[in-house]
Backbone atoms as SQL, in Angstrom:
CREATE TABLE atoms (id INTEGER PRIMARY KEY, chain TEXT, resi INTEGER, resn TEXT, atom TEXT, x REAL, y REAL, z REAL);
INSERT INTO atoms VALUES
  (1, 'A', 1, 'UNK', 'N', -8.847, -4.142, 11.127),
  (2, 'A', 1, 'UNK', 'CA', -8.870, -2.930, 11.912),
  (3, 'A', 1, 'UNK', 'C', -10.204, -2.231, 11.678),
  (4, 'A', 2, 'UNK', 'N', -11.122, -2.240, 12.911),
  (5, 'A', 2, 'UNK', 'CA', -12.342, -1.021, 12.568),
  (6, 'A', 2, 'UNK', 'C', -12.327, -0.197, 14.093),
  (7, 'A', 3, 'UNK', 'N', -12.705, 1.403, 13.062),
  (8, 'A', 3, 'UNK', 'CA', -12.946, 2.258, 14.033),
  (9, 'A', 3, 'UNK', 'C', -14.513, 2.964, 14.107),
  (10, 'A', 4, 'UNK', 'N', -14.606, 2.940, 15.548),
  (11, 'A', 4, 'UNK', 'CA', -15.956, 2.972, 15.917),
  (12, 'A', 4, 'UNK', 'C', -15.979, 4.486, 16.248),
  (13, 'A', 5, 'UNK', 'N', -17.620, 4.817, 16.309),
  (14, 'A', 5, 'UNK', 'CA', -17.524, 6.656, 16.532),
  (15, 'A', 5, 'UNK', 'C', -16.854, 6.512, 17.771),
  (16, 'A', 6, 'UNK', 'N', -17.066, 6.332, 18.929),
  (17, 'A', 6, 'UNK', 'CA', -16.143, 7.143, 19.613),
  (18, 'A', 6, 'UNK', 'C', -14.576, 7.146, 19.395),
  (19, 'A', 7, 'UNK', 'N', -14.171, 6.743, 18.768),
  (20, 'A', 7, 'UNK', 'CA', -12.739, 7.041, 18.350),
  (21, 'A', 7, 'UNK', 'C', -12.324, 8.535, 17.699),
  (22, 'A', 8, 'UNK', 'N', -13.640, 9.219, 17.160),
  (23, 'A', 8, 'UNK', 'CA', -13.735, 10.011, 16.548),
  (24, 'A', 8, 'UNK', 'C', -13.573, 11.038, 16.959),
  (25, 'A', 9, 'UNK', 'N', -13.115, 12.441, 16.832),
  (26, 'A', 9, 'UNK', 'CA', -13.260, 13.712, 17.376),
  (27, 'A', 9, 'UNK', 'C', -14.127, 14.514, 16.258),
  (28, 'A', 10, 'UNK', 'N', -14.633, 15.613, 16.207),
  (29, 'A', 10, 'UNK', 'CA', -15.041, 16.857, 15.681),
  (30, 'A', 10, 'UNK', 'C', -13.789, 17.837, 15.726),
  (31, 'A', 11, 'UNK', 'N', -13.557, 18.264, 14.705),
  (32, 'A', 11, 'UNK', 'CA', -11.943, 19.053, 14.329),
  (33, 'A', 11, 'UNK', 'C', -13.186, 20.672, 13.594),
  (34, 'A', 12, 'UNK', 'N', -11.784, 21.565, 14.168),
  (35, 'A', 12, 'UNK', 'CA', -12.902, 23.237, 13.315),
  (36, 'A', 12, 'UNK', 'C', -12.645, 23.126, 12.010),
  (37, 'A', 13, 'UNK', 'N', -11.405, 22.581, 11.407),
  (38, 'A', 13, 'UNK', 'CA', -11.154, 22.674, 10.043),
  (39, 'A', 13, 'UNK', 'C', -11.645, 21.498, 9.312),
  (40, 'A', 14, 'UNK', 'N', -11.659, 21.729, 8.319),
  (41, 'A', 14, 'UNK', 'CA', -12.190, 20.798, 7.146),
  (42, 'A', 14, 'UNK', 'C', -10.751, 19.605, 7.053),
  (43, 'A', 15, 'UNK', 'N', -11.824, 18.412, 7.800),
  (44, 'A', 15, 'UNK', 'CA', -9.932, 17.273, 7.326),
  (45, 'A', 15, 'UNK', 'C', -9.650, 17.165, 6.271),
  (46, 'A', 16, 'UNK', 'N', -11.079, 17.174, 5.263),
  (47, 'A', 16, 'UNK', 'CA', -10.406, 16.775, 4.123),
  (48, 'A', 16, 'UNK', 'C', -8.984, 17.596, 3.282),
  (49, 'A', 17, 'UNK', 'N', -9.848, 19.195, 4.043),
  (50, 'A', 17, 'UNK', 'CA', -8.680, 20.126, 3.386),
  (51, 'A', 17, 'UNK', 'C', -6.984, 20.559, 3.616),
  (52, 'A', 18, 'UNK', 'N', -7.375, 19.489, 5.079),
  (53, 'A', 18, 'UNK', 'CA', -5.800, 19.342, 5.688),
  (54, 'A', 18, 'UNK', 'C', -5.543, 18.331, 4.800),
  (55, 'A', 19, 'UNK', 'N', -5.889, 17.269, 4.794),
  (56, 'A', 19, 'UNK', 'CA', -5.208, 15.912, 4.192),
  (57, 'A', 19, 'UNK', 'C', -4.344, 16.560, 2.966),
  (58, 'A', 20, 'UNK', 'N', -5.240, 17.328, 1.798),
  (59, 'A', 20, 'UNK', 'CA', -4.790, 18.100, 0.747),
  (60, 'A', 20, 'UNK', 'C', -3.619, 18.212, 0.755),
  (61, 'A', 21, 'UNK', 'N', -3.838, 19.402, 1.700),
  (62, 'A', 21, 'UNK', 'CA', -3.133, 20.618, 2.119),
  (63, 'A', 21, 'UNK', 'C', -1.604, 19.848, 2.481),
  (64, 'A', 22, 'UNK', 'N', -1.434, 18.691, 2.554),
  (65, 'A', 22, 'UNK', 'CA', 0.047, 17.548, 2.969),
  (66, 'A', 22, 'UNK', 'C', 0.231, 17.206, 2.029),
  (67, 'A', 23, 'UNK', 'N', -0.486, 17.034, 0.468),
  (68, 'A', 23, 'UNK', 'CA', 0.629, 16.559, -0.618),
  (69, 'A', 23, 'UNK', 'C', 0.459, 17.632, -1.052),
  (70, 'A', 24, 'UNK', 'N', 2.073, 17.452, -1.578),
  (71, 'A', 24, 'UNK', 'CA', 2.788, 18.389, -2.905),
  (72, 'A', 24, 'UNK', 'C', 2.458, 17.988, -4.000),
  (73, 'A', 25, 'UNK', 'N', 3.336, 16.740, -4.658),
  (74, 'A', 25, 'UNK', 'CA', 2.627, 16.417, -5.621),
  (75, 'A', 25, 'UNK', 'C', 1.037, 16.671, -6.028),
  (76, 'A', 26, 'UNK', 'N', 0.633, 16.874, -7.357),
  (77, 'A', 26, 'UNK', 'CA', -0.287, 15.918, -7.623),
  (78, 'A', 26, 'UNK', 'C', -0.762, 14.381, -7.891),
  (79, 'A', 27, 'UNK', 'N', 0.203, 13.640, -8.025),
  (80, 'A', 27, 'UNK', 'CA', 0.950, 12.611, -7.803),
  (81, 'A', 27, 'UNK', 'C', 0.345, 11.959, -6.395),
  (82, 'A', 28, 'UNK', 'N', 0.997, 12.161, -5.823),
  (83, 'A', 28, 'UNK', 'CA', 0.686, 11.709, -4.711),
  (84, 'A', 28, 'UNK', 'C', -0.559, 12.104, -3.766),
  (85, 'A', 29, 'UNK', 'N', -1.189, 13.529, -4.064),
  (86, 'A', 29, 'UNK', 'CA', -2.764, 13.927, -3.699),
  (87, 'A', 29, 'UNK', 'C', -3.399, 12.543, -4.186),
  (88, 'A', 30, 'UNK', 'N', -3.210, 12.212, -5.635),
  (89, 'A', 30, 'UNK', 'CA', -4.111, 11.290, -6.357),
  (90, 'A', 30, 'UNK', 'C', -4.062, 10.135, -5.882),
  (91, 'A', 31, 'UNK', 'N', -2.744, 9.358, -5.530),
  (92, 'A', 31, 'UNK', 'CA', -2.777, 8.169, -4.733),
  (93, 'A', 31, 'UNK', 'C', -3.235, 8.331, -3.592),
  (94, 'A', 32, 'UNK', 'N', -3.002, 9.249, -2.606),
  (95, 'A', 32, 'UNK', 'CA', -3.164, 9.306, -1.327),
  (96, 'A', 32, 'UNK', 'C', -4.722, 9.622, -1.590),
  (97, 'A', 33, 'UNK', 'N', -5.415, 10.389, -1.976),
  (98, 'A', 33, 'UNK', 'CA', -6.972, 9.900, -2.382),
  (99, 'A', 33, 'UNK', 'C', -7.764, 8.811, -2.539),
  (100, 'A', 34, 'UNK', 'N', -6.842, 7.776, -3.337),
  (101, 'A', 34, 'UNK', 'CA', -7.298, 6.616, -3.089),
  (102, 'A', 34, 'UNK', 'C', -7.162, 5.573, -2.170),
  (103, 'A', 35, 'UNK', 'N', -6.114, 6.120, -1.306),
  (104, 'A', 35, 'UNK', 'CA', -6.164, 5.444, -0.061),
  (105, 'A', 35, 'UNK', 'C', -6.982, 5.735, 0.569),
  (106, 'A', 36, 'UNK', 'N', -7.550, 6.882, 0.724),
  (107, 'A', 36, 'UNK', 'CA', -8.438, 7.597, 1.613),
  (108, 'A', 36, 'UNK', 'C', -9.995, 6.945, 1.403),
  (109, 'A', 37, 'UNK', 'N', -9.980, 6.927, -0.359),
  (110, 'A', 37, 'UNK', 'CA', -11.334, 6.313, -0.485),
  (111, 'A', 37, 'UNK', 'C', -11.077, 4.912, 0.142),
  (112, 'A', 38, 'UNK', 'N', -10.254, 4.518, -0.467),
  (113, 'A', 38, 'UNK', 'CA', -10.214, 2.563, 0.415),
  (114, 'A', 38, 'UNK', 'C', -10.810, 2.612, 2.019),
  (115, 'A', 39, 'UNK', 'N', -9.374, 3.413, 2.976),
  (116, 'A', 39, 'UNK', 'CA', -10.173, 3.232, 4.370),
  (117, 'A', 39, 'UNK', 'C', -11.568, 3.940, 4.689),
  (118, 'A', 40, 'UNK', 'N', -11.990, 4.617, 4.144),
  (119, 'A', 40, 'UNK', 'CA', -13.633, 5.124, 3.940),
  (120, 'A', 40, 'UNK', 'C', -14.522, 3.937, 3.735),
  (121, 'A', 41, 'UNK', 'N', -14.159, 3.461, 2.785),
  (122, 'A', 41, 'UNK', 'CA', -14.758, 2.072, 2.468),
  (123, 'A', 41, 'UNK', 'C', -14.593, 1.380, 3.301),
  (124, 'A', 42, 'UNK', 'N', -13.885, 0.884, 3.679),
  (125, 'A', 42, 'UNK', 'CA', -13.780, -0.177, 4.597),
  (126, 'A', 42, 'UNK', 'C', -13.526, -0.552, 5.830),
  (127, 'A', 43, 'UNK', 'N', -12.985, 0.803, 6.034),
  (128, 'A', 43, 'UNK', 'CA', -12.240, 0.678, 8.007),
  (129, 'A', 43, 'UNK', 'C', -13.871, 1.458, 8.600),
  (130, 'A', 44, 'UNK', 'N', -13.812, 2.338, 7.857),
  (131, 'A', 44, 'UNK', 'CA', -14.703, 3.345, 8.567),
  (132, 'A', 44, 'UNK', 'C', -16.450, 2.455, 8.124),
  (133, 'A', 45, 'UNK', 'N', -16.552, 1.960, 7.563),
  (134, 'A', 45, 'UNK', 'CA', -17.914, 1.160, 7.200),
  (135, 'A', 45, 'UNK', 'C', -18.381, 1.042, 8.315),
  (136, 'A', 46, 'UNK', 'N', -18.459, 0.569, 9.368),
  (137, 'A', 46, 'UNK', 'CA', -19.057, 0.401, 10.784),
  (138, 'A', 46, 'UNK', 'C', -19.815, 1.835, 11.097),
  (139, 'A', 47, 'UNK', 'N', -18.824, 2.894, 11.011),
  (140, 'A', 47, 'UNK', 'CA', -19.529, 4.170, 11.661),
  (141, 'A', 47, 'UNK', 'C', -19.983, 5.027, 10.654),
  (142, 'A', 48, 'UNK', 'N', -19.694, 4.582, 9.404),
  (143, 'A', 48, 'UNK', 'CA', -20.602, 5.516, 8.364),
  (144, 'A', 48, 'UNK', 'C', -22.044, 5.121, 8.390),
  (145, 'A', 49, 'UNK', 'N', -22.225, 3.309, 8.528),
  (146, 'A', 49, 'UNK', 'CA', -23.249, 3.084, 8.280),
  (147, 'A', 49, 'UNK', 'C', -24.692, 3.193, 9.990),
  (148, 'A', 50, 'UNK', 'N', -23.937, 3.752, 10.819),
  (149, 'A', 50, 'UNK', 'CA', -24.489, 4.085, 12.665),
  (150, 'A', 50, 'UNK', 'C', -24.739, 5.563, 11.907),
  (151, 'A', 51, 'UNK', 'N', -23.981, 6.281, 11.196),
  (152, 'A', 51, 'UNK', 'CA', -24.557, 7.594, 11.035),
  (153, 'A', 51, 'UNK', 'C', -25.579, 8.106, 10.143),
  (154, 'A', 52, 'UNK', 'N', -25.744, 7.468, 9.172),
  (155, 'A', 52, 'UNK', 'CA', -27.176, 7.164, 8.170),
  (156, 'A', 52, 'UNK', 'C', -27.921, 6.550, 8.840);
């Protein structure tokens, strides 16, 4: 699975601070962080590296 910029929108709020803002745990902030880093790494690699 890769997503390319136009798949992308511009949002007013900070995603990262929504993503947060959905776990309760800390627990699960911490896993769900590292999911986040994974698809960063790897799904999104195509359009991180068009934006550098």
């Amino acid at each position: 699975m890769k997503i390319h910029k136009s798949d992308i929108e511009q949002l007013e709020q900070n995603p990262l601070d929504l993503f947060y803002d959905g776990c309760r745990s800390p627990a699960t902030k911490e896993r769900y962080a590292r999911y986040l880093r994974t698809i960063l790494c790897d799904i999104y690699e195509t359009v991180l590296e068009i934006i550098n």
